[in-house]
N, CA, C and O atoms as a GROMACS GRO file, in nm:
protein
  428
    1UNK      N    1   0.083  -0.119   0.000
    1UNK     CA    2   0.000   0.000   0.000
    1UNK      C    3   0.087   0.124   0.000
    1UNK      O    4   0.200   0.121   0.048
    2UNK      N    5   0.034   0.234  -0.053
    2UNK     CA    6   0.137   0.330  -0.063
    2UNK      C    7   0.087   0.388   0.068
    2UNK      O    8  -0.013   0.340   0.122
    3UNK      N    9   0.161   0.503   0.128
    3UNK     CA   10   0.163   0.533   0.217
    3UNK      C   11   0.100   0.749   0.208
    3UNK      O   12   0.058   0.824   0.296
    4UNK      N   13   0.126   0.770   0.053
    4UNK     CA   14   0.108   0.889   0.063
    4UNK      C   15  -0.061   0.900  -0.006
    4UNK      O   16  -0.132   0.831  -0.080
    5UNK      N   17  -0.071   1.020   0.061
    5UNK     CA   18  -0.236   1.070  -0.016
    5UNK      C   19  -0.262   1.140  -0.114
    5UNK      O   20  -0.237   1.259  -0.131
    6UNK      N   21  -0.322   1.053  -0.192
    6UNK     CA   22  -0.406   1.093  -0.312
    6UNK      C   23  -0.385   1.260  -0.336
    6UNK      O   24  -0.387   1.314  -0.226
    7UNK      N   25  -0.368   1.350  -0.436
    7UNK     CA   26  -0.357   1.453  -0.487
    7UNK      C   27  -0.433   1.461  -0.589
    7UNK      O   28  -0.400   1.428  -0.703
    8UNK      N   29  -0.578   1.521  -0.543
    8UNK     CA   30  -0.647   1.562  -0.654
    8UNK      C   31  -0.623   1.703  -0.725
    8UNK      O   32  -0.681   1.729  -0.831
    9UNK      N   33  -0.549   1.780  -0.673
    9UNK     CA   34  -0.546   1.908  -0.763
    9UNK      C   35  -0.404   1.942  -0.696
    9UNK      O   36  -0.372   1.897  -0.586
   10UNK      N   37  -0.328   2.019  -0.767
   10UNK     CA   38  -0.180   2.110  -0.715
   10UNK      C   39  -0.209   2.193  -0.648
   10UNK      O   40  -0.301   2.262  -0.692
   11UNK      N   41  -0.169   2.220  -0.552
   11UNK     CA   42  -0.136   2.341  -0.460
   11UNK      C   43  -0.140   2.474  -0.500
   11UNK      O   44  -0.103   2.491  -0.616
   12UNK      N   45  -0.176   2.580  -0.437
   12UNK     CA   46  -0.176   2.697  -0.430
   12UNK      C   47  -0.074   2.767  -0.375
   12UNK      O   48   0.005   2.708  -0.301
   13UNK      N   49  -0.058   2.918  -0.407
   13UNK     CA   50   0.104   2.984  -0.362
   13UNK      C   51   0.080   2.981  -0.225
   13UNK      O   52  -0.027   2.952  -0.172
   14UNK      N   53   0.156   3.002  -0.184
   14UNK     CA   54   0.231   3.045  -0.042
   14UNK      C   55   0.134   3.106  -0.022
   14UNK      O   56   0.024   3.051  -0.017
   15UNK      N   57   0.149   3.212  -0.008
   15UNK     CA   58   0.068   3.382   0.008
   15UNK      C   59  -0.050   3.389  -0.113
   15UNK      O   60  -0.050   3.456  -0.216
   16UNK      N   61  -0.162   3.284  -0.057
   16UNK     CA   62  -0.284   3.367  -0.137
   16UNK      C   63  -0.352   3.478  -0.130
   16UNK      O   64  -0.418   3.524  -0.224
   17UNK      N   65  -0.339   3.551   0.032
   17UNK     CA   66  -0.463   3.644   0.013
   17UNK      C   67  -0.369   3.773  -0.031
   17UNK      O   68  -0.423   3.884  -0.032
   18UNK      N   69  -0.162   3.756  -0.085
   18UNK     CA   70  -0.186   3.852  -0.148
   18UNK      C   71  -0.195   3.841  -0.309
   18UNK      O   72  -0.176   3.938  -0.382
   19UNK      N   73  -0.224   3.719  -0.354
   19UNK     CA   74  -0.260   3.657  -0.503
   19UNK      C   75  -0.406   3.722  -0.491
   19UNK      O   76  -0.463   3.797  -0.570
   20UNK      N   77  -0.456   3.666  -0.350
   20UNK     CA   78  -0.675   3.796  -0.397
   20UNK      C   79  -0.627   3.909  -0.390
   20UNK      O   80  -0.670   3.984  -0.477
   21UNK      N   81  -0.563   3.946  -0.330
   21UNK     CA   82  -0.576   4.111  -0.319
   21UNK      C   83  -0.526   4.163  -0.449
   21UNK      O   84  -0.581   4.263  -0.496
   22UNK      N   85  -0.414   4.098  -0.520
   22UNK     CA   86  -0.369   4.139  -0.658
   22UNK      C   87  -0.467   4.140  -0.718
   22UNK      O   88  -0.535   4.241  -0.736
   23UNK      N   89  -0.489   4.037  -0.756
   23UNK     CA   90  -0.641   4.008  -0.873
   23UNK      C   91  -0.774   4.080  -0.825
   23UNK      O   92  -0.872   4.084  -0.900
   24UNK      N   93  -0.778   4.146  -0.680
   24UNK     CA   94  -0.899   4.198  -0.717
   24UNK      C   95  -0.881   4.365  -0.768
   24UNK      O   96  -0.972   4.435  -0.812
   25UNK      N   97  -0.725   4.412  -0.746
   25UNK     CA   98  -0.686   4.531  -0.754
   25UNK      C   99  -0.673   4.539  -0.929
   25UNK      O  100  -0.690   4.644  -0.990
   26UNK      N  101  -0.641   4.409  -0.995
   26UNK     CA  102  -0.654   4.416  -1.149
   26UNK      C  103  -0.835   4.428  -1.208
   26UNK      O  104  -0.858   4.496  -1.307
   27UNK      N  105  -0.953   4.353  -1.132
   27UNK     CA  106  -1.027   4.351  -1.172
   27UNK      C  107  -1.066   4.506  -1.111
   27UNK      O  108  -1.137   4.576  -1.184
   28UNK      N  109  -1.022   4.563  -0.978
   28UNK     CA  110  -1.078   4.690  -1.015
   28UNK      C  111  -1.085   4.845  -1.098
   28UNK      O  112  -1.148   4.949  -1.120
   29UNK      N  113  -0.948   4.752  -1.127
   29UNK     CA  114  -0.876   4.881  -1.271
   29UNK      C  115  -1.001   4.818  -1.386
   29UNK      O  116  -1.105   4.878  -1.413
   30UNK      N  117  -0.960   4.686  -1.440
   30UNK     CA  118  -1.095   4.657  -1.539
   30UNK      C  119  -1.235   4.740  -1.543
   30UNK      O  120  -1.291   4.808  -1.630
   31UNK      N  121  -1.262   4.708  -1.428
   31UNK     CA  122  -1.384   4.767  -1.421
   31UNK      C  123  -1.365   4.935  -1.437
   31UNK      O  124  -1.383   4.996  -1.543
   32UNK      N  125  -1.329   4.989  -1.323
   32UNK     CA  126  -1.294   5.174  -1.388
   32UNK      C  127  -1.279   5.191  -1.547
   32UNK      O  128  -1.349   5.252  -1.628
   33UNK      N  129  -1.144   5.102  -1.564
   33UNK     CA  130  -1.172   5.133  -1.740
   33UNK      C  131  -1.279   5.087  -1.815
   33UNK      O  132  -1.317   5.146  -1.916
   34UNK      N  133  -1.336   4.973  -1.768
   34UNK     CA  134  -1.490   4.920  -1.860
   34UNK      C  135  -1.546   5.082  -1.818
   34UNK      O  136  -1.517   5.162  -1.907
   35UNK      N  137  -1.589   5.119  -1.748
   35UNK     CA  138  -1.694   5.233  -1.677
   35UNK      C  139  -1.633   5.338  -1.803
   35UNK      O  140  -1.704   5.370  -1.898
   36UNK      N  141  -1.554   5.365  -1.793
   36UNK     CA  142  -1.470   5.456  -1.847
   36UNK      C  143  -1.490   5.518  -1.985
   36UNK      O  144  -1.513   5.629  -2.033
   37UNK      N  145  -1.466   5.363  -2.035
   37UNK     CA  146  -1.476   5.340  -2.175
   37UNK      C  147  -1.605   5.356  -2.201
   37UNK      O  148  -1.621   5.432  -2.297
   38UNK      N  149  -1.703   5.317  -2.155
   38UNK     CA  150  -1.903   5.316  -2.173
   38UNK      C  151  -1.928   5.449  -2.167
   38UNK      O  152  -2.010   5.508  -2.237
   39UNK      N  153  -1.870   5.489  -2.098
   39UNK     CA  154  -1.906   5.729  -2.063
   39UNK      C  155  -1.854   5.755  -2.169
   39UNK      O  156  -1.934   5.808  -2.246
   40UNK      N  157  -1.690   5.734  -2.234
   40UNK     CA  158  -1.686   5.795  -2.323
   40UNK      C  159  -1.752   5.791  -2.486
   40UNK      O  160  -1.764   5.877  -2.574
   41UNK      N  161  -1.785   5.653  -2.477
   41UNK     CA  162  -1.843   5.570  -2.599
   41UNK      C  163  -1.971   5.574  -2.599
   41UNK      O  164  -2.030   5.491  -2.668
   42UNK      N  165  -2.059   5.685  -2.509
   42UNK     CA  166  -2.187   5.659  -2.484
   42UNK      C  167  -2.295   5.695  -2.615
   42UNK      O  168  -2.408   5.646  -2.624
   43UNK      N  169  -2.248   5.770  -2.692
   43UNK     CA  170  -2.345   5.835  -2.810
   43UNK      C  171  -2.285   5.743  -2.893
   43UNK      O  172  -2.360   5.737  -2.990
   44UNK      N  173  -2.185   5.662  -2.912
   44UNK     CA  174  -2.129   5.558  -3.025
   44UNK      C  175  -2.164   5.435  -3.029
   44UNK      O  176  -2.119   5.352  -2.950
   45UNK      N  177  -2.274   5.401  -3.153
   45UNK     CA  178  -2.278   5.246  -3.102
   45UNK      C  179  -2.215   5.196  -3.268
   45UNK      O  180  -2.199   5.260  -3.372
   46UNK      N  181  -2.195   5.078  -3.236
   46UNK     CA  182  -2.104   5.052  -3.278
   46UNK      C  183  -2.098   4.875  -3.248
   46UNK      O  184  -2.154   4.835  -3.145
   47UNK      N  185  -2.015   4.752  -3.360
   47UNK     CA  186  -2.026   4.651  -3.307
   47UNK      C  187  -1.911   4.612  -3.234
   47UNK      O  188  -1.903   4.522  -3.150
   48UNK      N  189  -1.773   4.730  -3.300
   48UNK     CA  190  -1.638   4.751  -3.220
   48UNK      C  191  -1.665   4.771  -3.045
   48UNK      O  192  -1.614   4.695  -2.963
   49UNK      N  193  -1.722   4.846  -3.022
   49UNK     CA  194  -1.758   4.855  -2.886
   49UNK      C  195  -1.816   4.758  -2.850
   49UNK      O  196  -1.759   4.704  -2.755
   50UNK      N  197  -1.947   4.687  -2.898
   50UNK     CA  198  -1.954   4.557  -2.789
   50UNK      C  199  -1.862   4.457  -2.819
   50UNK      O  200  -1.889   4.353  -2.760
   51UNK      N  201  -1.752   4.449  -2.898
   51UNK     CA  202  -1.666   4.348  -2.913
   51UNK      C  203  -1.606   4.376  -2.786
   51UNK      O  204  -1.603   4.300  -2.688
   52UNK      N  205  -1.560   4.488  -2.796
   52UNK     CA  206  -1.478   4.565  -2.667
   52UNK      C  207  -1.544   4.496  -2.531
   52UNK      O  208  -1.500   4.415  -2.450
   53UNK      N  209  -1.629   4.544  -2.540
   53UNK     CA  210  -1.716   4.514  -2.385
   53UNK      C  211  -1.692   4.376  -2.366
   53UNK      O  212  -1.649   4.334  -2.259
   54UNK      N  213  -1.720   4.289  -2.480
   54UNK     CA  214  -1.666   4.117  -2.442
   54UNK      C  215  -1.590   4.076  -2.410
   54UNK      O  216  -1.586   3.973  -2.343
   55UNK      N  217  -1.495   4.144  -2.447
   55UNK     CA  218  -1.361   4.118  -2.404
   55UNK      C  219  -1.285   4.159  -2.296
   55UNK      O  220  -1.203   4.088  -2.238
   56UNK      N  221  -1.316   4.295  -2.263
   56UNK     CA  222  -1.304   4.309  -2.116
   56UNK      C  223  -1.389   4.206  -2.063
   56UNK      O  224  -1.335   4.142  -1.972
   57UNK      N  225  -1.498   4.174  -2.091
   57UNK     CA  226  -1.579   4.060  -1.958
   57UNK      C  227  -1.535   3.927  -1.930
   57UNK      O  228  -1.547   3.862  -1.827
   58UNK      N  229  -1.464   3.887  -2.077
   58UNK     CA  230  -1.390   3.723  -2.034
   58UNK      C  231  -1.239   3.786  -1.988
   58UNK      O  232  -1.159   3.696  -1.960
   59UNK      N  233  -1.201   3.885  -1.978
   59UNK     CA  234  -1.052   3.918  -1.926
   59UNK      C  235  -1.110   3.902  -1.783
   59UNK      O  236  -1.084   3.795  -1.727
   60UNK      N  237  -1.185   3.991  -1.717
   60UNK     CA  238  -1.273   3.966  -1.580
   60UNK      C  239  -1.311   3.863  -1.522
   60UNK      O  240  -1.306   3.854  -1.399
   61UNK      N  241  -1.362   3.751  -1.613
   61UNK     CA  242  -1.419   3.655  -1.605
   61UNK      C  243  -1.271   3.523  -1.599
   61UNK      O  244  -1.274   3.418  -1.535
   62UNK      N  245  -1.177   3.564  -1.670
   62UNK     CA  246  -1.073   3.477  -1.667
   62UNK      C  247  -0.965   3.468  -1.569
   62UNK      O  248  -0.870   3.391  -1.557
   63UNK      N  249  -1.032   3.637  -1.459
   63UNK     CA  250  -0.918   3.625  -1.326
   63UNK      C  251  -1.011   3.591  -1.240
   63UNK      O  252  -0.951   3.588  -1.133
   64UNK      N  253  -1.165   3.554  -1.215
   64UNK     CA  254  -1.226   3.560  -1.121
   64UNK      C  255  -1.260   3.391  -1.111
   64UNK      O  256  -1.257   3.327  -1.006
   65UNK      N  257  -1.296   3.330  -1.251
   65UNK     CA  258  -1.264   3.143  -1.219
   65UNK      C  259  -1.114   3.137  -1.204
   65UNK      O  260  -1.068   3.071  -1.111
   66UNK      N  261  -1.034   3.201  -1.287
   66UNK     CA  262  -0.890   3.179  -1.192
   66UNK      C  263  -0.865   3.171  -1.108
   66UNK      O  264  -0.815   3.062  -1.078
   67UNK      N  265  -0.880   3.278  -1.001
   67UNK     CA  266  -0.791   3.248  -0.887
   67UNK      C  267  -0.906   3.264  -0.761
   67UNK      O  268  -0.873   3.212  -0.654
   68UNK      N  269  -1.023   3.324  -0.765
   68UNK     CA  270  -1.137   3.316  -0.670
   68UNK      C  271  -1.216   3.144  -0.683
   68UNK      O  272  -1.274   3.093  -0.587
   69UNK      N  273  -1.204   3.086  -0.796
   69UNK     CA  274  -1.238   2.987  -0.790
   69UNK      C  275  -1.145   2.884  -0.784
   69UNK      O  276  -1.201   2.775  -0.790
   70UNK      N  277  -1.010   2.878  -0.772
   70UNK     CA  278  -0.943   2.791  -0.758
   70UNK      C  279  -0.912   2.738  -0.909
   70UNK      O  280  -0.828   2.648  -0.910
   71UNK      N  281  -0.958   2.773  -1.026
   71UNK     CA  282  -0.942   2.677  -1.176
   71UNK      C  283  -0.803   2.667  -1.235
   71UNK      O  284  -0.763   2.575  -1.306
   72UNK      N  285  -0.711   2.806  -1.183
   72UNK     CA  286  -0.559   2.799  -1.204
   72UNK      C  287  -0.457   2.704  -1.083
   72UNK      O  288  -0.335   2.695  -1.066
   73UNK      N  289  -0.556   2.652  -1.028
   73UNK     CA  290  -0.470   2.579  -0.936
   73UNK      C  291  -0.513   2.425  -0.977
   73UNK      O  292  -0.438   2.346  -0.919
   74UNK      N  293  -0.625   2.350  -1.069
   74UNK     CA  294  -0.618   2.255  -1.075
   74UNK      C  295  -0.544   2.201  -1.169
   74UNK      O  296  -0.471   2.267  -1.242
   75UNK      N  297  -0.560   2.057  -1.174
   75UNK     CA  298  -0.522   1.993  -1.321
   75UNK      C  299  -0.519   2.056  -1.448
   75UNK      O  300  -0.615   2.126  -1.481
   76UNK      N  301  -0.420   2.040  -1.526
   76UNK     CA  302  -0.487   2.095  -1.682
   76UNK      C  303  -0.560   2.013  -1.750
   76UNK      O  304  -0.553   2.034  -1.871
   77UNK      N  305  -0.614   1.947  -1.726
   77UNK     CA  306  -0.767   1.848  -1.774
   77UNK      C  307  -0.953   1.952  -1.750
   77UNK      O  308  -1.057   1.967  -1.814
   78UNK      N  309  -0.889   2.000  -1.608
   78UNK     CA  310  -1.018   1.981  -1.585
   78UNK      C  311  -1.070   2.159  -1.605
   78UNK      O  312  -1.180   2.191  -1.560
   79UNK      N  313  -0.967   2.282  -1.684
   79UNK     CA  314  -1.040   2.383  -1.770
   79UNK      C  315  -1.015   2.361  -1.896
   79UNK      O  316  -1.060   2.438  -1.981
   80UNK      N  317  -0.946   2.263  -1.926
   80UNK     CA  318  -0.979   2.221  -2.047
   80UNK      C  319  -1.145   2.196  -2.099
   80UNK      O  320  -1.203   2.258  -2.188
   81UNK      N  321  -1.189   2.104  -2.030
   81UNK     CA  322  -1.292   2.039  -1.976
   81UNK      C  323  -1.422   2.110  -1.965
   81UNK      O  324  -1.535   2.070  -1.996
   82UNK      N  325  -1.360   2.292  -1.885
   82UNK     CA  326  -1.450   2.386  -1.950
   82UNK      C  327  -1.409   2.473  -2.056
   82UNK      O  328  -1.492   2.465  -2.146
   83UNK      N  329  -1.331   2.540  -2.079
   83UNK     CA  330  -1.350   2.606  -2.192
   83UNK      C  331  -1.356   2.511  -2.332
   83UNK      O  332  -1.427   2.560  -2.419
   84UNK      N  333  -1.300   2.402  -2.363
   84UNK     CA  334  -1.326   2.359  -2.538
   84UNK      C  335  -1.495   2.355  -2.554
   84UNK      O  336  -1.538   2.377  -2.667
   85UNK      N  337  -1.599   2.326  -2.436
   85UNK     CA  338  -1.710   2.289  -2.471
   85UNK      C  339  -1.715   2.472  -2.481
   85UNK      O  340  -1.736   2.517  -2.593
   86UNK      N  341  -1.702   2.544  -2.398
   86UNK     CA  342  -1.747   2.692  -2.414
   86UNK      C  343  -1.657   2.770  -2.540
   86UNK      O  344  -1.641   2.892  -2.527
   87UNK      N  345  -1.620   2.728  -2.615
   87UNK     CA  346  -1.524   2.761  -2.773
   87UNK      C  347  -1.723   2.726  -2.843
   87UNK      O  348  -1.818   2.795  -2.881
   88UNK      N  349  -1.696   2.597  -2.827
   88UNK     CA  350  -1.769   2.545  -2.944
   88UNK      C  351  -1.944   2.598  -2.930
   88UNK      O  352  -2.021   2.599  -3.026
   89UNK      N  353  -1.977   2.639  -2.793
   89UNK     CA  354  -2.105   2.745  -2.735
   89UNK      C  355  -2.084   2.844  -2.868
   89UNK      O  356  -2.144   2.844  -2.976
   90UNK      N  357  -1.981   2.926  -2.819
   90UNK     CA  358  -1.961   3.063  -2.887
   90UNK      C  359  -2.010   3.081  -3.051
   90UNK      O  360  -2.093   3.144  -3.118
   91UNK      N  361  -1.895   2.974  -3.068
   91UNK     CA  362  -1.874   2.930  -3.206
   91UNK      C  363  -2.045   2.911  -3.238
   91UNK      O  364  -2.109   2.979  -3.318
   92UNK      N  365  -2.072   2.858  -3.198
   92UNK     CA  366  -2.260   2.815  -3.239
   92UNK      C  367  -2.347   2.959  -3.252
   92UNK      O  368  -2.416   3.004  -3.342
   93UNK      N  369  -2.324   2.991  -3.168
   93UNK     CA  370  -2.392   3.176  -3.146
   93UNK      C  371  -2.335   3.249  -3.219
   93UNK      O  372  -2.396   3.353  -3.248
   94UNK      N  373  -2.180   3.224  -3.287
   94UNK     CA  374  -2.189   3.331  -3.364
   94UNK      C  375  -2.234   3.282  -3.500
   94UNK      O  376  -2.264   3.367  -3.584
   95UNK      N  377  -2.241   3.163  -3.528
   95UNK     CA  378  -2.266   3.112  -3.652
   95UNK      C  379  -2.470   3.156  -3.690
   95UNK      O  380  -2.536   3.190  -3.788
   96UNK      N  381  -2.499   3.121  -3.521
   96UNK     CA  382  -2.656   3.161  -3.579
   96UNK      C  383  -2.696   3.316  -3.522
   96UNK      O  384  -2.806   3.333  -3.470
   97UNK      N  385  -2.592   3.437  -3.537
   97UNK     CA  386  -2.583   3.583  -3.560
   97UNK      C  387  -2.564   3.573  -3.679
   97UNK      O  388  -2.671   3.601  -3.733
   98UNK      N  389  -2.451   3.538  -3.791
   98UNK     CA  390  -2.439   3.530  -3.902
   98UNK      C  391  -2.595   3.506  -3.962
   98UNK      O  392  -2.669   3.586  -4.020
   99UNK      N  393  -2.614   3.376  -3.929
   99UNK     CA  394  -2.716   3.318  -4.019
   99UNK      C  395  -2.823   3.396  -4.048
   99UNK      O  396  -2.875   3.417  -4.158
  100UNK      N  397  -2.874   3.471  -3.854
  100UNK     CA  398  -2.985   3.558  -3.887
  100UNK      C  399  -2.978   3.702  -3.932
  100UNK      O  400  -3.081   3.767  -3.948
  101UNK      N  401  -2.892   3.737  -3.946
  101UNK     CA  402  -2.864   3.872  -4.019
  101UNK      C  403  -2.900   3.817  -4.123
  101UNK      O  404  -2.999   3.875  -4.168
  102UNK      N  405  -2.857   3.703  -4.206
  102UNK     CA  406  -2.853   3.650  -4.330
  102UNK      C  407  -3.009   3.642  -4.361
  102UNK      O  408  -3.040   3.643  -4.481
  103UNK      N  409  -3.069   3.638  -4.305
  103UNK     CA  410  -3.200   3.550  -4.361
  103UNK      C  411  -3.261   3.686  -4.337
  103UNK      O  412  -3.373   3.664  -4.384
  104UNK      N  413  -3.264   3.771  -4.308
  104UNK     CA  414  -3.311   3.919  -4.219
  104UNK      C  415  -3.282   4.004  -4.342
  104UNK      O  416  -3.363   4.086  -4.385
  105UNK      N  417  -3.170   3.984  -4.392
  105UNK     CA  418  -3.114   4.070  -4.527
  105UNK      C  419  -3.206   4.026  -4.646
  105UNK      O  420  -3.260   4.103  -4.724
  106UNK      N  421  -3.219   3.874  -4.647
  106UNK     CA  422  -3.323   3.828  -4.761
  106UNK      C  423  -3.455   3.904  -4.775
  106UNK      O  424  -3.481   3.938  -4.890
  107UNK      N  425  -3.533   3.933  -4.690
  107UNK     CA  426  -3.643   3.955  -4.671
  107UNK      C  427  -3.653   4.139  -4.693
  107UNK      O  428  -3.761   4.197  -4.679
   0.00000   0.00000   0.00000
């Protein structure tokens, strides 16, 4: 019998709460500049701007399952695991934006 225990996920740093305090001091710059950017862009619409806006939200979204949820500390299996199925989400939504513009233009 082995003697050591099972390791389901790798370890975390030393010093996490100053890994939260970093990441929440990056998500609060994000956010000021999201805010920022929406005041100045407010009479502009535009599809550049909500590209913009998406992308700040998975930058947000990619430090907050990071390191508030623990997902940079597990296996590399298991965000694999989520993001390829959330590629192929996207991928579907943008294919049926395409489509319905398309059929919208016919008419």
């Amino acid at each position: 019998m082995h003697t050591e225990e099972h390791r389901e996920h790798t370890e975390g740093p030393k010093d996490m709460k100053k890994v939260i305090w970093k990441t929440f001091w990056i998500l609060f710059a994000l956010t000021i500049v999201d805010i920022a950017v929406y005041f100045k862009l407010m009479d502009y619409h535009s599809g550049y701007k909500n590209a913009l806006f998406i992308i700040l939200g998975v930058v947000k979204a990619y430090f907050i399952v990071g390191i508030f949820m623990h997902m940079k500390f597990e296996r590399k299996w298991l965000p694999y695991l989520i993001i390829v199925p959330m590629i192929f989400v996207m991928y579907l939504i943008t294919l049926m934006v395409i489509e319905g513009n398309y059929t919208s233009f016919l008419r």
